[in-house]
C-alpha positions in Angstrom: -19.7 26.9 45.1 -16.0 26.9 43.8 -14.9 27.3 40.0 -13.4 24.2 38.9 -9.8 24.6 37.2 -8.8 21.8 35.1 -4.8 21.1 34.7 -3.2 18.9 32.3 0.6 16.7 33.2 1.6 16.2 30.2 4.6 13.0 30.7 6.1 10.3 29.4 7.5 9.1 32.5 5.0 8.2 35.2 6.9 8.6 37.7 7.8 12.3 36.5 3.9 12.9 36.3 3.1 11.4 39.8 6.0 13.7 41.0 4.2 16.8 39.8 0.8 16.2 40.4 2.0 16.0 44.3 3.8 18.8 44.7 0.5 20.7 42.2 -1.7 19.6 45.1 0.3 20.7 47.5 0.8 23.8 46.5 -2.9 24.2 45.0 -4.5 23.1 48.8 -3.3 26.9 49.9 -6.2 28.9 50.9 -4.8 31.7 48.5 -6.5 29.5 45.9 -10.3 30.0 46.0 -11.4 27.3 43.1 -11.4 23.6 43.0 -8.7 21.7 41.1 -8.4 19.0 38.4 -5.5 17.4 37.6 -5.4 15.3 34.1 -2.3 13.2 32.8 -1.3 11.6 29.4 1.9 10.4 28.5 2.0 11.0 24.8 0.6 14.3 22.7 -2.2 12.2 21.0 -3.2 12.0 24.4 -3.1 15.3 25.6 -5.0 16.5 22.8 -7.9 14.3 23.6 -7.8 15.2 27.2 -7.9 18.8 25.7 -10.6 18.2 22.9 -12.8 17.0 26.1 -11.8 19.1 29.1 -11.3 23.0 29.2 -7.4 22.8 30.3 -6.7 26.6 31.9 -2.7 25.0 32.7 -1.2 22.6 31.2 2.3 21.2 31.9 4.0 20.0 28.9 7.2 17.6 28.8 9.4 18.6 25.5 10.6 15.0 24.7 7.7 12.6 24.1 7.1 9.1 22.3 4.9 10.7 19.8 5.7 14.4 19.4 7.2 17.3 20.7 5.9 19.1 23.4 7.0 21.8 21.2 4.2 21.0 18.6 1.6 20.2 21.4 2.0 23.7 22.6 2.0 25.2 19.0 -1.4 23.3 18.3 -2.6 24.4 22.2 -1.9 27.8 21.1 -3.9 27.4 17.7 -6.9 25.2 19.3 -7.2 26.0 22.6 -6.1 29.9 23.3 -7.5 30.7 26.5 -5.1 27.2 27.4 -2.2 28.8 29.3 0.9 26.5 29.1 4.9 25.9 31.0 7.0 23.7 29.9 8.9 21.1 31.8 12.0 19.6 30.5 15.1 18.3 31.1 17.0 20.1 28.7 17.2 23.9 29.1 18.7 24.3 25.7 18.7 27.9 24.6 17.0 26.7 21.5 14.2 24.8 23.5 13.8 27.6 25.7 13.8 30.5 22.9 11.3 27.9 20.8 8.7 27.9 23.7 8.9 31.8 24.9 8.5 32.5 20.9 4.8 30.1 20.8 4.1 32.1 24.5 4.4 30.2 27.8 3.7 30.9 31.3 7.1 29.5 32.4 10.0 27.1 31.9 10.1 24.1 34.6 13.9 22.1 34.6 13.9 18.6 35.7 14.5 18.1 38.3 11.9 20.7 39.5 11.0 21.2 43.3 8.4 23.0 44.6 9.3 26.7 44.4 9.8 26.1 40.8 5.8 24.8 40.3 4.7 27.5 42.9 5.8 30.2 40.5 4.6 28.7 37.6 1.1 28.0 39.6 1.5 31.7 40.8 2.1 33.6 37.7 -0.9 31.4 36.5 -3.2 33.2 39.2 -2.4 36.6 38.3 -2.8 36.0 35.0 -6.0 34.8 35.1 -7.6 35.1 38.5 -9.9 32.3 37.6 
């Protein structure tokens, strides 16, 4: 039997969400990947932190500009809460600031919109060799 490995889209926009859990499945249906996936979605932090209160997230894709918060602070609090969470972010803005912000909390990688499929592979990638789940 596989190990299941839950992943959270974190998204305001569904469409953005939709978008990446595709091109996740995609690249998640190689045979490289021995482990079953799950892929959750919210599309504010207060959601987010519920979906990781009840699910053990290993990845979680986080949006910078949301509704409710920054993805900024979700990450801060994943880092405090939920350690063994491992995070990228995904935004539209690569300001150095944003950029600097997140590599200082500790992410996985950095995902500009409009990302494409090489861009989540790595991500997905340095995921696996992290953690060989």
């Amino acid at each position: 039997m596989k190990k299941t490995v839950n992943f959270l889209i974190l998204d305001d926009v569904d469409a953005t969400r939709e978008l990446l859990r595709g091109l996740l499945t995609s690249v998640l249906a190689s045979p490289k990947y021995k482990f079953e996936v799950m892929i959750y979605q919210a599309a504010t932090a207060e959601q987010a932190m519920h979906l990781l209160k009840k699910h053990k997230i290993s990845l979680a894709f986080l949006d910078i500009e949301l509704p409710d918060d920054s993805g900024l602070n979700v990450l801060r609090n994943i880092k405090n809460d939920f350690p063994d969470t491992h995070s990228v972010m995904v935004s539209g803005s690569s300001s150095k600031k944003n950029v600097l912000a997140a590599l200082e909390v500790g992410i996985l990688g950095f995902i500009l919109k409009p990302f494409n499929r090489v861009r989540v592979e790595e991500a997905v990638e340095n995921f696996y060799k992290k953690t060989k789940p």
